[in-house]
PDB file of N, CA, C, O and CB in Angstrom:
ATOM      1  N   UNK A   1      91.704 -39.204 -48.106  1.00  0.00           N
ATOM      2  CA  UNK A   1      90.817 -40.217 -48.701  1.00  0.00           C
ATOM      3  C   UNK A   1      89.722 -40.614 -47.705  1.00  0.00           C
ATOM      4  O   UNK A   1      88.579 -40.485 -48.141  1.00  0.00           O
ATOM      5  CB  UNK A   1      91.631 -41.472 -49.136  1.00  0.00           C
ATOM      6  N   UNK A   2      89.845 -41.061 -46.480  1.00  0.00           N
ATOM      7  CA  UNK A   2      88.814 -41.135 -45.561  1.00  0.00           C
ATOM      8  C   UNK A   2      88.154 -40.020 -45.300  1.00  0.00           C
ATOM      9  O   UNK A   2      87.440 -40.209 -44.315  1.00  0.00           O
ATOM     10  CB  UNK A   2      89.195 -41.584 -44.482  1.00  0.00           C
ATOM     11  N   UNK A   3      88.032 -38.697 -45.813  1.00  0.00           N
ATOM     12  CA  UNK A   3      87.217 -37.494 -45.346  1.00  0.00           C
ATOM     13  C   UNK A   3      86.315 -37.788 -46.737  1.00  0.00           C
ATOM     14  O   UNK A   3      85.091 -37.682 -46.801  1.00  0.00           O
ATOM     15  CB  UNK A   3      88.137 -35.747 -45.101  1.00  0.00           C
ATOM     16  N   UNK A   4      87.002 -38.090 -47.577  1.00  0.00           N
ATOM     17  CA  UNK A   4      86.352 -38.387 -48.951  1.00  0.00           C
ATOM     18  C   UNK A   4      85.431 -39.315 -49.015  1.00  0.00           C
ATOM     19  O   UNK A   4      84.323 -39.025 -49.466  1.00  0.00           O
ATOM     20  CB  UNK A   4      87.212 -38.767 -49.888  1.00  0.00           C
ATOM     21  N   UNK A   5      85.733 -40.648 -48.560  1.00  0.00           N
ATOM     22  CA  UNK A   5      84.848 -41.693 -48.137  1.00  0.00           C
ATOM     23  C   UNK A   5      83.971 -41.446 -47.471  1.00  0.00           C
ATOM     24  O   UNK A   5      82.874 -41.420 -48.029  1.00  0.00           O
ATOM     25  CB  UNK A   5      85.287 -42.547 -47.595  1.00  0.00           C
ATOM     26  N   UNK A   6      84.035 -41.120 -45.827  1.00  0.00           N
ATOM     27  CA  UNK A   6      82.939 -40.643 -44.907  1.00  0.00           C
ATOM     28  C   UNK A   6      82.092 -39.580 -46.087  1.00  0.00           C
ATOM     29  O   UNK A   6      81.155 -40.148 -46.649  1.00  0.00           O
ATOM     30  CB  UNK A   6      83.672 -39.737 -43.303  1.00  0.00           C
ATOM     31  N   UNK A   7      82.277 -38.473 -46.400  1.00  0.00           N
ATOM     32  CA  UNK A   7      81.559 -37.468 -47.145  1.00  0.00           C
ATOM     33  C   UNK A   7      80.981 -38.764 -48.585  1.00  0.00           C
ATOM     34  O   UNK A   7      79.880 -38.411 -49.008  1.00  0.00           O
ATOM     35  CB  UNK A   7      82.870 -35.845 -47.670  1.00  0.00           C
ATOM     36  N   UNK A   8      81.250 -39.418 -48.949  1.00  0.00           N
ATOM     37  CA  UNK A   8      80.554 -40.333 -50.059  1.00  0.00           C
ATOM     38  C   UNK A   8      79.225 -41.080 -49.491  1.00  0.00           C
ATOM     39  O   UNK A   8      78.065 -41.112 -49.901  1.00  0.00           O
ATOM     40  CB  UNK A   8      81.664 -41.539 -50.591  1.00  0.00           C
ATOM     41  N   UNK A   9      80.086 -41.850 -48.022  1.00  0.00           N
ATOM     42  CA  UNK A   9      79.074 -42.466 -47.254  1.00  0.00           C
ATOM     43  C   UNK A   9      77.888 -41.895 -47.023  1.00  0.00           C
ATOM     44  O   UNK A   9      76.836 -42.522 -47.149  1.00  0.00           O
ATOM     45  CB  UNK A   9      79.478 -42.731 -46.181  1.00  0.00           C
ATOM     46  N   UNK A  10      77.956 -40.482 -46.613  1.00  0.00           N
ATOM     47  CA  UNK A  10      76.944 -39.489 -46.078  1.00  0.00           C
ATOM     48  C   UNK A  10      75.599 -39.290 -47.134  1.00  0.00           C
ATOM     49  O   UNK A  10      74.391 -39.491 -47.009  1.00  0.00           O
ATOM     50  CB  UNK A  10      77.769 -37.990 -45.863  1.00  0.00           C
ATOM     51  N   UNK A  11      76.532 -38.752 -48.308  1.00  0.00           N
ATOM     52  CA  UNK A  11      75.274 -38.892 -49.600  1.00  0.00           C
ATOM     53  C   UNK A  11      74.719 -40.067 -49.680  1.00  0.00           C
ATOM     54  O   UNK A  11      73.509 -40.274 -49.588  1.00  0.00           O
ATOM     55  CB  UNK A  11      75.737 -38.695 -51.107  1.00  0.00           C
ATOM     56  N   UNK A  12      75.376 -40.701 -49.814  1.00  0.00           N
ATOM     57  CA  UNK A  12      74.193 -42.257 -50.304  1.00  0.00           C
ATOM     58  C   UNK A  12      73.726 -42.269 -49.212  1.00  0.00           C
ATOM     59  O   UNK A  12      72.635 -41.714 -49.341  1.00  0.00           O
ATOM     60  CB  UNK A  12      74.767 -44.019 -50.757  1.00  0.00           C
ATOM     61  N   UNK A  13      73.885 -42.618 -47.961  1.00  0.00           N
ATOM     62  CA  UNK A  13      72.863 -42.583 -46.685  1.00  0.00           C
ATOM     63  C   UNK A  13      71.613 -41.703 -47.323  1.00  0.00           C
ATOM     64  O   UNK A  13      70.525 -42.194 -47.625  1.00  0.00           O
ATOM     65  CB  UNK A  13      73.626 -41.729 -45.115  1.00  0.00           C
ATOM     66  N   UNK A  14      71.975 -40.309 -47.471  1.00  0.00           N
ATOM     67  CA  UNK A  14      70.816 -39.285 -47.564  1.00  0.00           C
ATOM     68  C   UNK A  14      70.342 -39.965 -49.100  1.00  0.00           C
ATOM     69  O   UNK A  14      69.179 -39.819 -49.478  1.00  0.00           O
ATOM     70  CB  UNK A  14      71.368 -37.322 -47.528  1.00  0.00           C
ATOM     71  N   UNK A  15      70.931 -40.403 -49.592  1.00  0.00           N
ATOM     72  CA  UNK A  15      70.206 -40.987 -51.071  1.00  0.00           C
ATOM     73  C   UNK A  15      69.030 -42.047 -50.686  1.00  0.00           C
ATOM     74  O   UNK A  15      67.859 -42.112 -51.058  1.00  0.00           O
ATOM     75  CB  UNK A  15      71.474 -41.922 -52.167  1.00  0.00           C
ATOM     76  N   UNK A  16      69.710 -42.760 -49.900  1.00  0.00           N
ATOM     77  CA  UNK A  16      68.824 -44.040 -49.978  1.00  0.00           C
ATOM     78  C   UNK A  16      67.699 -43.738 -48.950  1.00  0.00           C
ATOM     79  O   UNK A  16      66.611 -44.302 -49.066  1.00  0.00           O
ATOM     80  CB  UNK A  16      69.683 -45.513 -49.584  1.00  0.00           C
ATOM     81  N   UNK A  17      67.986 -42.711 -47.779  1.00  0.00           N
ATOM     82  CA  UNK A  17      66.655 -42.191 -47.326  1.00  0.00           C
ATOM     83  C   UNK A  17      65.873 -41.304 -48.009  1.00  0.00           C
ATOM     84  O   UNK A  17      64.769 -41.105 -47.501  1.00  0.00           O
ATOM     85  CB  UNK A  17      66.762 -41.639 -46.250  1.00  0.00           C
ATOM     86  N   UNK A  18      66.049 -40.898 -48.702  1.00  0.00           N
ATOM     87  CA  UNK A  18      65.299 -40.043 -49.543  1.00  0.00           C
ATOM     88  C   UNK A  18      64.577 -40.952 -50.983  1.00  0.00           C
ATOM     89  O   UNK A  18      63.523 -40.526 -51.456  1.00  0.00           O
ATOM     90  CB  UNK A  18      66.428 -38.791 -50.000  1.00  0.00           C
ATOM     91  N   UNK A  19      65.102 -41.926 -51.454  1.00  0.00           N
ATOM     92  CA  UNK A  19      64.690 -42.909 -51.993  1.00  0.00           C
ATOM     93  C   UNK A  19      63.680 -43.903 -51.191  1.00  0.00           C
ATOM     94  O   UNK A  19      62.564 -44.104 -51.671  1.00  0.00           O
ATOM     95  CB  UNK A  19      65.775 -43.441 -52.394  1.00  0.00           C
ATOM     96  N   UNK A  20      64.003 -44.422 -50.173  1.00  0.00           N
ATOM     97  CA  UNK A  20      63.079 -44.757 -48.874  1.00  0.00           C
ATOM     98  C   UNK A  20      61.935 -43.935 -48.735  1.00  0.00           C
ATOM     99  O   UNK A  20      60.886 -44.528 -48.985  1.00  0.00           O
ATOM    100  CB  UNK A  20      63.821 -44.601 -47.545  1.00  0.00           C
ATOM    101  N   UNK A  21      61.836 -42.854 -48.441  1.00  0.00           N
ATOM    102  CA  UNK A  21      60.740 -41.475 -48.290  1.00  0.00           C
ATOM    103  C   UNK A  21      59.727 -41.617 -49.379  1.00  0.00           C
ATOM    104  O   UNK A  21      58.520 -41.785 -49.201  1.00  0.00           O
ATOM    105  CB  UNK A  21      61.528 -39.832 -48.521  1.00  0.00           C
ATOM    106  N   UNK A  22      60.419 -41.521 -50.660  1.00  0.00           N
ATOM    107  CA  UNK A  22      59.487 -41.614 -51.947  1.00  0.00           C
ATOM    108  C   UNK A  22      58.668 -42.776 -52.070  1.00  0.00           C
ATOM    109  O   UNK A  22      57.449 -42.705 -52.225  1.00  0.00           O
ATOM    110  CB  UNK A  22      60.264 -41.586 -53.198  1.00  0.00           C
ATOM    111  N   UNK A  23      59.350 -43.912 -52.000  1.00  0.00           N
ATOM    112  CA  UNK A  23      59.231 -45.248 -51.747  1.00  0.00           C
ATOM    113  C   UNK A  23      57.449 -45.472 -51.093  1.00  0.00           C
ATOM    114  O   UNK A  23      56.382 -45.952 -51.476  1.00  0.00           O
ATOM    115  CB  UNK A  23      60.603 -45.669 -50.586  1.00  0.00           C
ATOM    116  N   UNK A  24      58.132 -44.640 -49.670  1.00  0.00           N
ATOM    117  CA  UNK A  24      56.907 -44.789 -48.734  1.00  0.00           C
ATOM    118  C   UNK A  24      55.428 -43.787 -49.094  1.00  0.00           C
ATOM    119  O   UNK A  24      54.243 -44.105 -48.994  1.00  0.00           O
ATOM    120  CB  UNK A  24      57.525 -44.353 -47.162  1.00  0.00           C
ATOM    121  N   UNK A  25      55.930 -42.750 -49.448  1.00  0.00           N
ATOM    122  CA  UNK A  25      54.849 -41.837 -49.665  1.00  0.00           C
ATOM    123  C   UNK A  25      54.196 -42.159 -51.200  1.00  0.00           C
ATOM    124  O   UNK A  25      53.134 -41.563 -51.380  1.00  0.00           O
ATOM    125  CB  UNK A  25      55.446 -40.259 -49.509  1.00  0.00           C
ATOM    126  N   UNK A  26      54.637 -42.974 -52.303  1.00  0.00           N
ATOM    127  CA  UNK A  26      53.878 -43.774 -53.135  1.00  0.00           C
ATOM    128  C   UNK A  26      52.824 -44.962 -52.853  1.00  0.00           C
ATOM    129  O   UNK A  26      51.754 -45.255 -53.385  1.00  0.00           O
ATOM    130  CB  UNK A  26      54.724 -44.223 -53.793  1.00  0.00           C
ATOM    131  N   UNK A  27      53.543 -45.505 -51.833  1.00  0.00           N
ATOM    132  CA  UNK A  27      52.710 -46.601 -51.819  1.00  0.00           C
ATOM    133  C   UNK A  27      51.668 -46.119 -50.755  1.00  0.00           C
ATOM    134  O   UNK A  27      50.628 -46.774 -50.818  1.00  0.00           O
ATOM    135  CB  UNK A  27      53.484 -47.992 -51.488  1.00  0.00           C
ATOM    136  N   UNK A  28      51.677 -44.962 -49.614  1.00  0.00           N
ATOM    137  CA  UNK A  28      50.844 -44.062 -49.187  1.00  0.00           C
ATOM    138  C   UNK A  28      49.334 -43.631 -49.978  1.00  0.00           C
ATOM    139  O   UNK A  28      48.130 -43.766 -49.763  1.00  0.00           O
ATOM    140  CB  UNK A  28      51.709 -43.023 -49.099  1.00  0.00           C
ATOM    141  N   UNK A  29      50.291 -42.991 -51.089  1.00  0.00           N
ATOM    142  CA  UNK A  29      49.374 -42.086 -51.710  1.00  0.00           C
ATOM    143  C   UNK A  29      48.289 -43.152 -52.844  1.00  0.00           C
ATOM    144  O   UNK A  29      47.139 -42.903 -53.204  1.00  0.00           O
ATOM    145  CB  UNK A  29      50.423 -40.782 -52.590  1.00  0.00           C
ATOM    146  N   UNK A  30      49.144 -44.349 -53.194  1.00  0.00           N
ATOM    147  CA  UNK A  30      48.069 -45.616 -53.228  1.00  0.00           C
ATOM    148  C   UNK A  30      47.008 -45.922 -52.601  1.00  0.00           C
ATOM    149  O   UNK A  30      45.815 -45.930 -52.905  1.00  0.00           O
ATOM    150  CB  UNK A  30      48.501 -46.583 -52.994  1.00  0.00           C
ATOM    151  N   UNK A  31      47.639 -46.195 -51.606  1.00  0.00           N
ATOM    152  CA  UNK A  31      46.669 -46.826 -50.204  1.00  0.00           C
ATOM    153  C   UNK A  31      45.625 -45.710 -50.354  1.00  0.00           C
ATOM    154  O   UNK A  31      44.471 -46.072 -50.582  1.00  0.00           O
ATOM    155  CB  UNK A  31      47.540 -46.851 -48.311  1.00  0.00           C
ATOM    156  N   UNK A  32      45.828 -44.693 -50.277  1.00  0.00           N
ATOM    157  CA  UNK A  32      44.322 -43.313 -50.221  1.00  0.00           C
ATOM    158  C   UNK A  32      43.572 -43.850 -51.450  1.00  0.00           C
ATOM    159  O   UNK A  32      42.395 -44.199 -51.367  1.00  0.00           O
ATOM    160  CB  UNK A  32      44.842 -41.135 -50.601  1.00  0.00           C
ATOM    161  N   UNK A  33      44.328 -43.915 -52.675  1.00  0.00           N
ATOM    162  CA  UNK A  33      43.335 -43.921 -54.023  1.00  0.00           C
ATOM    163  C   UNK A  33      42.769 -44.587 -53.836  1.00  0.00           C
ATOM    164  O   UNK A  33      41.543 -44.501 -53.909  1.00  0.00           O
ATOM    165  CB  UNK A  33      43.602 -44.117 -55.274  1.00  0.00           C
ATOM    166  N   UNK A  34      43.611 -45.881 -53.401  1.00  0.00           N
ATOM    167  CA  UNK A  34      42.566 -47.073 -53.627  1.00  0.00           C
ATOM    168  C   UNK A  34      41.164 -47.149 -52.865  1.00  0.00           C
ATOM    169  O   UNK A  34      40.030 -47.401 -53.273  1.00  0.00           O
ATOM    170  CB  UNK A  34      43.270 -48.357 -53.240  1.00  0.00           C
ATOM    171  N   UNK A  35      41.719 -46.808 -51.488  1.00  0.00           N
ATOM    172  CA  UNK A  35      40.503 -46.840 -50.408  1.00  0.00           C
ATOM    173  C   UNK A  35      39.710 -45.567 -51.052  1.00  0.00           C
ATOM    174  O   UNK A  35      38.504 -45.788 -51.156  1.00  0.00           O
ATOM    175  CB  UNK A  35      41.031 -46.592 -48.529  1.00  0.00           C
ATOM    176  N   UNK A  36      40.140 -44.247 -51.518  1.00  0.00           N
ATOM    177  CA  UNK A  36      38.958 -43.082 -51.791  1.00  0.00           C
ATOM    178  C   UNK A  36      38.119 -43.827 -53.365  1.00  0.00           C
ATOM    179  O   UNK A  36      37.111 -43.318 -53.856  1.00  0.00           O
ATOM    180  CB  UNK A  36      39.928 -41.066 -52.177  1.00  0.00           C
ATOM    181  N   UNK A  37      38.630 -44.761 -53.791  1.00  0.00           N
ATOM    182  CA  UNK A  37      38.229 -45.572 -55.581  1.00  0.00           C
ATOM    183  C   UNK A  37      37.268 -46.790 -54.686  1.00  0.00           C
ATOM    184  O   UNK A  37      36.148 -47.145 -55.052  1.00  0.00           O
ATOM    185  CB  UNK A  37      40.214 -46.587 -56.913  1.00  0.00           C
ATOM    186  N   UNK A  38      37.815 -47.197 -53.736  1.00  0.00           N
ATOM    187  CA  UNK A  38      36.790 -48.409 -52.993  1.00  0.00           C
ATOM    188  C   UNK A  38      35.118 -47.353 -52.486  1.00  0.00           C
ATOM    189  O   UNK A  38      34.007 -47.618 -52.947  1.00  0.00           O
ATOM    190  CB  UNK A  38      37.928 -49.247 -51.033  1.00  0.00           C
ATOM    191  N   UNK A  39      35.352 -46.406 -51.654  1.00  0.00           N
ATOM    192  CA  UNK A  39      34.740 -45.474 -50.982  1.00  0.00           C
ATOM    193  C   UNK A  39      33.674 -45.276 -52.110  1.00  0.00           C
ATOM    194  O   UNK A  39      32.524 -45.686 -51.949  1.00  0.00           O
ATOM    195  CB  UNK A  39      35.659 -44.232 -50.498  1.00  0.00           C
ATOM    196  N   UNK A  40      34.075 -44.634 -53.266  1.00  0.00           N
ATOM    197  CA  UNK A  40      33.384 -43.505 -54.211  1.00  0.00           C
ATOM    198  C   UNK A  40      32.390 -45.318 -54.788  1.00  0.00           C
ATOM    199  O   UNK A  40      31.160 -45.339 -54.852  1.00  0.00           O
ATOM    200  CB  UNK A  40      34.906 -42.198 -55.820  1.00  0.00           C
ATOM    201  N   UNK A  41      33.310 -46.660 -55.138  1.00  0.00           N
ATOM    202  CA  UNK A  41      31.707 -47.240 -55.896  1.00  0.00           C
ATOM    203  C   UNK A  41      31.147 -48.008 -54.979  1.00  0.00           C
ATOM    204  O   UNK A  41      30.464 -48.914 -55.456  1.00  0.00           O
ATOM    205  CB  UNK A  41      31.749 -48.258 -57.349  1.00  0.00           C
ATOM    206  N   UNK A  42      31.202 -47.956 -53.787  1.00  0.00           N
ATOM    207  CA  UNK A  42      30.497 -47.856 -52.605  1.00  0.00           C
ATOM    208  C   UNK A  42      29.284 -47.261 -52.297  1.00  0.00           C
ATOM    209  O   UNK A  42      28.175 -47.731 -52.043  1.00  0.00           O
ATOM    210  CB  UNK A  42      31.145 -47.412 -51.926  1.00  0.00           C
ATOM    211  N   UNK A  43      29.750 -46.046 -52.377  1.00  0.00           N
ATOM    212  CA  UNK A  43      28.583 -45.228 -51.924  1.00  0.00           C
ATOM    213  C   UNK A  43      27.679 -45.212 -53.822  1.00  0.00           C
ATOM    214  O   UNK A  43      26.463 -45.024 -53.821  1.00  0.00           O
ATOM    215  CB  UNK A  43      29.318 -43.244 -51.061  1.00  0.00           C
ATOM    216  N   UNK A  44      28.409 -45.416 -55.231  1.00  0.00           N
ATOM    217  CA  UNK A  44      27.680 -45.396 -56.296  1.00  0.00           C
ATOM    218  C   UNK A  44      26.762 -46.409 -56.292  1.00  0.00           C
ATOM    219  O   UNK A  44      25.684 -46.211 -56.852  1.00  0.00           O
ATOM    220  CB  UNK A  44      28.392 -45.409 -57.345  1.00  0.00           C
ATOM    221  N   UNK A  45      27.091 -47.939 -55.521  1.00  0.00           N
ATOM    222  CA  UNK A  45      26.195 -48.756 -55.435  1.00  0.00           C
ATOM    223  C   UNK A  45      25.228 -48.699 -54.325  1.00  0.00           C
ATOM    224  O   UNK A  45      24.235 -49.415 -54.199  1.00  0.00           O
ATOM    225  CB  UNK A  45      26.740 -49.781 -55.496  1.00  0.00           C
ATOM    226  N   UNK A  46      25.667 -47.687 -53.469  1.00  0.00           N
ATOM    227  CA  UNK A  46      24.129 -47.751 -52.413  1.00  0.00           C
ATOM    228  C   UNK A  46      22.946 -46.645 -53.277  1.00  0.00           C
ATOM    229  O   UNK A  46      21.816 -46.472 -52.820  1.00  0.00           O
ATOM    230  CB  UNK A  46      24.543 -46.883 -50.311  1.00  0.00           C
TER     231      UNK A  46
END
């Protein structure tokens, strides 16, 4: 039962970093839009 547990523990660790990862690289890939969507009517209003 404890090889079972440790091996349970292990996945969710890798779950919740991999949930973490996504997490981060969304709100990443935000941060670009927004700033390349700020950028683009920027330069439409000069």
């Amino acid at each position: 039962m404890s090889v079972f547990a440790v091996f349970l523990a292990i996945v969710a660790g890798l779950m919740a970093v991999a949930l973490i990862a996504l997490f981060v690289t969304m709100i990443v890939l935000a941060v670009k839009s927004r700033r390349t969507a700020t950028a683009a009517t920027l330069y439409r209003n000069d």
